[in-house]
N, C-alpha and C positions, 0 to 999 in steps of 0.2 A: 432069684433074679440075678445077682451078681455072687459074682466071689469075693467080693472085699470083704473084710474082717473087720471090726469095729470094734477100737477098745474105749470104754467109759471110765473117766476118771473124777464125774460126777460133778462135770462142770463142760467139759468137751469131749466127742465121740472123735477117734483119729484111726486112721488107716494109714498103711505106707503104700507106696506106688512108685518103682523104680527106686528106690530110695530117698522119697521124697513125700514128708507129710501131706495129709488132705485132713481136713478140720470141718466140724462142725460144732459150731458154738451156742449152746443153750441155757435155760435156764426155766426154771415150773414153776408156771402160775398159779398153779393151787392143784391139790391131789389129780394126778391123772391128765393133765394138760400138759404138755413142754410148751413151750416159745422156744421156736426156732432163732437162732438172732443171727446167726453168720455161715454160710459154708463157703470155702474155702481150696481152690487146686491152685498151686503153683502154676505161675504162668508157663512154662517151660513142658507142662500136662496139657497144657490146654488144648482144646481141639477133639481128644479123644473121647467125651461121653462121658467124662470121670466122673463130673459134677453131678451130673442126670441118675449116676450110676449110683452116687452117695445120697442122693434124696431119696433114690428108692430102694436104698439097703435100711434110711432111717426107716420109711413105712411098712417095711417090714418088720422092724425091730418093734413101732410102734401095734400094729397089729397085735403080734406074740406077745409084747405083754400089756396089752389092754391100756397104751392110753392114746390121747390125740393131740394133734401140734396144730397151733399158732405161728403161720410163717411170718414175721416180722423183717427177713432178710427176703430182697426182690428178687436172688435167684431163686430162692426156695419156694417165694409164692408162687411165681411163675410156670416152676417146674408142674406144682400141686395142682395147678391151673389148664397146663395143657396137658395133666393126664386123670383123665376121669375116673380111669380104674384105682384112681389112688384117693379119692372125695372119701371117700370113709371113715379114712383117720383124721380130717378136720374137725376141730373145735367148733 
């Protein structure tokens, strides 16, 4: 789906973009669930799909390895919301 890269540091997923971090902030509920709690573009990105772009590199991440998210951040519901092909990986 995209080309962002996602690095985990087992607290946050970050990408750079322009030279310019993009965050996703989480944390697991128990085996196999993330909670989503924050994503995050620079306002200075804004505009370009960044953000759309990083909920759907998460669901992909989550797919490949088998768990499902909890979007507790309103972008993140939102996004999981209007895209159906993404209902899968919800809790």
């Amino acid at each position: 789906m995209t080309d962002l890269t996602l690095e985990d540091n087992g607290k946050e997923l970050t990408t750079e973009v322009d030279g310019r971090e993009l965050v996703i902030r989480y944390g697991w509920m128990k085996d196999g669930v993330m909670r989503v709690d924050f994503v995050g573009v620079p306002d200075e990105l804004g505009g370009r799909g960044l953000g759309t772009r990083l909920v759907g590199r998460l669901v992909e991440k989550a797919r490949a390895e088998e768990f499902s998210l909890v979007p507790v951040c309103g972008f993140a519901r939102a996004q999981l919301q209007r895209h159906p092909e993404w209902h899968d990986v919800l809790a």
